[in-house]
N, C-alpha and C positions, 0 to 999 in steps of 0.2 A: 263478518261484517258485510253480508252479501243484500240484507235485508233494506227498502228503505227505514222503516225502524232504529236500524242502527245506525245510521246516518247520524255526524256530529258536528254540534256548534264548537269549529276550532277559531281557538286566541293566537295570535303569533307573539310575542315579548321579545321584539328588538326585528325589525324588517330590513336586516342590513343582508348581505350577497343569499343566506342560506335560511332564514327565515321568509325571504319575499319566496324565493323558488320551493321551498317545500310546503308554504302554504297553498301556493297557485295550485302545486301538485295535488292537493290534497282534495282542494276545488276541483280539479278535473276527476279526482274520484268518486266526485258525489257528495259532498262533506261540505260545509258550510263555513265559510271562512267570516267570524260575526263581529272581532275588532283585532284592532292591533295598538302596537305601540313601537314608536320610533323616535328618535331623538335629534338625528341630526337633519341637515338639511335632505342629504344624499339618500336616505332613510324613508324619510318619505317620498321623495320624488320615486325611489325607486316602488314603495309600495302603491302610488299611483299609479304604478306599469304595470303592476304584475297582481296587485290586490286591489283593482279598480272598485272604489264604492265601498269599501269596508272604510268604516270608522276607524281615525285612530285616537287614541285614548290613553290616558294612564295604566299603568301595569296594572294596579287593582281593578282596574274597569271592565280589564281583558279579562281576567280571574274571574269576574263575576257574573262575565255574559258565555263563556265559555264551559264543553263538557272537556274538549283537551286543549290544552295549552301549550305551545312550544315556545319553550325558554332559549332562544335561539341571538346568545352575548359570546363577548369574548371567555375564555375558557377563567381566567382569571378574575371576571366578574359575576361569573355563575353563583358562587357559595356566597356572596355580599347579597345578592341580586333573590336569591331564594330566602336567606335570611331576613331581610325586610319583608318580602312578602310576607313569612310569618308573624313577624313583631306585628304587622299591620291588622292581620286577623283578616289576609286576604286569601287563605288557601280554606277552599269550600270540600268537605268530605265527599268521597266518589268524584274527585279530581281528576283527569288524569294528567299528568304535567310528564312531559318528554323534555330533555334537554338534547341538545345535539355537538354538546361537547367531546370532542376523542379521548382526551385526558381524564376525564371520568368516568365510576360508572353507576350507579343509580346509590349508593352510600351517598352522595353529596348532598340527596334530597330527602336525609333523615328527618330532619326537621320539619319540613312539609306532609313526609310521611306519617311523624307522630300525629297532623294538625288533620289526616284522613284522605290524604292525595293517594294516587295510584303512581309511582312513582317508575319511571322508562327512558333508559340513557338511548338513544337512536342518532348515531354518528356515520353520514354518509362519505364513503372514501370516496371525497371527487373534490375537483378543485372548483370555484365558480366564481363567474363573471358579472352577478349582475344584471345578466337582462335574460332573454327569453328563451335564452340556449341552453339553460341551465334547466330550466323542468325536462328539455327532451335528454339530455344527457344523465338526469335520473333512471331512465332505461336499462335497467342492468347493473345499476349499479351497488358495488357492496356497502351494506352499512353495518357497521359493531355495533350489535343490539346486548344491551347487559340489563337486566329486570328480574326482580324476584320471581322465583321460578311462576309461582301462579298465574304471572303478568305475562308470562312468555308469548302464549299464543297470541296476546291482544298486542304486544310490541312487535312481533314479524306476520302477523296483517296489516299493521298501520303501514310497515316496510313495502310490503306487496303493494299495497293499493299505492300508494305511490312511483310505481314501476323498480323498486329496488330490490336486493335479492338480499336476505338477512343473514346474517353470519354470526353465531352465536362469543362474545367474549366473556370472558370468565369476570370478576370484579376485581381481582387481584392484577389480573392482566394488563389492565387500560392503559395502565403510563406505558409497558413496551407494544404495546398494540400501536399507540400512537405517535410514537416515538421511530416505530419503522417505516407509518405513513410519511410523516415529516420527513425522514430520513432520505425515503425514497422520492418523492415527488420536491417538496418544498428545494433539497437541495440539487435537485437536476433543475431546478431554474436558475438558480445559481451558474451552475457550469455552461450550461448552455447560452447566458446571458455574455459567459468572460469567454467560453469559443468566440462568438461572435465579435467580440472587442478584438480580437488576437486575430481573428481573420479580415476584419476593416484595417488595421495595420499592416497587416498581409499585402491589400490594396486588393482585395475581394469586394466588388461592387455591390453583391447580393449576398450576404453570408447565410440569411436565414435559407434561401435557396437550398446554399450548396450544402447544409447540413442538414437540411429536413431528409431526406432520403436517406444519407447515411446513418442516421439516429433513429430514424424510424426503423430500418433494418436492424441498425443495434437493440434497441427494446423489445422488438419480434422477438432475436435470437436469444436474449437474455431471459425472456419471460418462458420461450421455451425450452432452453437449456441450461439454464444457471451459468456456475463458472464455464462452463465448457464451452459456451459462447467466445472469452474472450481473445479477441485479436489482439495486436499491433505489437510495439517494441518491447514492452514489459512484459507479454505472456510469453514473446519469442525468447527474452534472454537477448533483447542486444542492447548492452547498457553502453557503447560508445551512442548508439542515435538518441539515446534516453539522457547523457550526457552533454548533446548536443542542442535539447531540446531546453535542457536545463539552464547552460548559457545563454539562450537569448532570452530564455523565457523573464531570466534575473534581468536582462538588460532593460525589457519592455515593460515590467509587469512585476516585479517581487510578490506580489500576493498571487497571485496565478504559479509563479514558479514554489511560492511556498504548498500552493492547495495541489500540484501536480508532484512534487513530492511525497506528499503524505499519502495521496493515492495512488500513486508508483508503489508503494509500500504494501500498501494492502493490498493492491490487484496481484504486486507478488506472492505475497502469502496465499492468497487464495490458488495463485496457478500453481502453486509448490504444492497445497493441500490437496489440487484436484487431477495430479498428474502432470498438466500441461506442462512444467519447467521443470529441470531437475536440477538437484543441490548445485550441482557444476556450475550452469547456469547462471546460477542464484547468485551464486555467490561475489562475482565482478560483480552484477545488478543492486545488489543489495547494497555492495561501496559505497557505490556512485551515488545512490539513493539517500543513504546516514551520512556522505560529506556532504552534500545539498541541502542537508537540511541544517549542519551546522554553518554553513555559508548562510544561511536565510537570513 
């Protein structure tokens, strides 16, 4: 897609966090961003930021003025969302309709496909904001591309010229592909949210302070070493501090003492599986761990 030739009239269908940013992206590649469609207020304000001067329109309008489409809703309104499209007799043959759902992967837009669409699931691992940080953090980033193989090349060039780096997933794959995203990002804001509560308790004036360095060390070490990264009292085996931890934890917080339970549990297991703790160990750790959680 290096030619002006190949240069394309893209539709966005839904201009919410990941539709406004991978359109802009796609603008900055030379590519023509020609309507859109958004729904709510936030929707379009945001595509007035980031999609200035594109028309927004109904879903069929984008289908009609577009050569690719990105189907960019919540994952659960995808297959409703591509389904009408059909009934409507809005999908135009040599389509090419991307969705950017994780949870799918190009099967969901059978039906588009029987009606002559090009059909390319293009899910970028990154969390996003909303405003204009979000095309630069495109930069490197990996996206689960799943397409009928003949589609291949043309869904990890659309990835490229967007600055993202494409990572092939199988179609069987998708639910645990995105299920480990989730797993990993979605719930470290979770935890990182209830450190923060449990350190303002503490009477830490700055929590986000004192734990950005420490967690940013932790993620370094994790991403470069796996389990063998992990520190503190459950890789060490000292289940009186992990005990200790547990009592206040029940006094301040029950759901924090319950979610540090269950992860006491499996950081055990994994330091049992990865060397780091031995059955000795383990085993007071592990007590303390299964009464805890029937105290929960």
């Amino acid at each position: 897609m290096d030619s002006a030739e190949s240069r394309l009239a893209v539709g966005v269908v839904g201009t919410g966090r990941v539709g406004s940013a991978l359109g802009a992206a796609l603008q900055r590649a030379g590519h023509r961003v020609v309507a859109a469609s958004g729904v709510s207020e936030q929707s379009r304000r945001r595509a007035e930021k980031l999609l200035p001067d594109v028309p927004l329109v109904a879903p069929p309008d984008v289908l009609a003025a577009a050569d690719l489409v990105l189907l960019t809703v919540p994952d659960d309104a995808l297959p409703a969302l591509v389904e009408g499209l059909v009934r409507t007799d809005s999908v135009k043959p040599g389509t090419l309709l991307a969705h950017t759902s994780g949870r799918y992967g190009s099967t969901v837009l059978d039906s588009a496909t029987r009606a002559g669409a090009l059909p390319l699931a293009l899910h970028p691992a990154m969390t996003f904001t909303g405003t204009e940080v979000d095309v630069a953090r495109l930069a490197g980033c990996s996206f689960g591309v799943t397409a009928p193989e003949p589609l291949r090349p043309i869904a990890e060039a659309l990835v490229v010229e967007m600055g993202g780096e494409p990572e092939w997933i199988e179609e069987a794959a998708r639910p645990l592909y995105h299920a480990a995203l989730a797993y990993g990002s979605n719930y470290l804001v979770t935890l990182v949210a209830q450190a923060e509560d449990l350190l303002g308790a503490a009477g830490v004036r700055e929590p986000g302070r004192m734990l950005g360095p420490l967690l940013g060390a932790a993620l370094d070490n994790a991403l470069r070493s796996g389990d063998l990264a992990l520190t503190g009292p459950v890789a060490r085996g000292d289940a009186g501090t992990v005990a200790a931890h547990l009592e206040v934890l029940r006094k301040q917080d029950p759901q924090a003492a319950r979610g540090y339970s269950a992860l006491g549990r499996l950081t055990a297991d994994r330091a049992l599986a990865s060397g780091l703790l031995s059955a000795e160990q383990a085993e007071p750790l592990l007590g303390v761990l299964n009464s805890a959680e029937e105290q929960c």
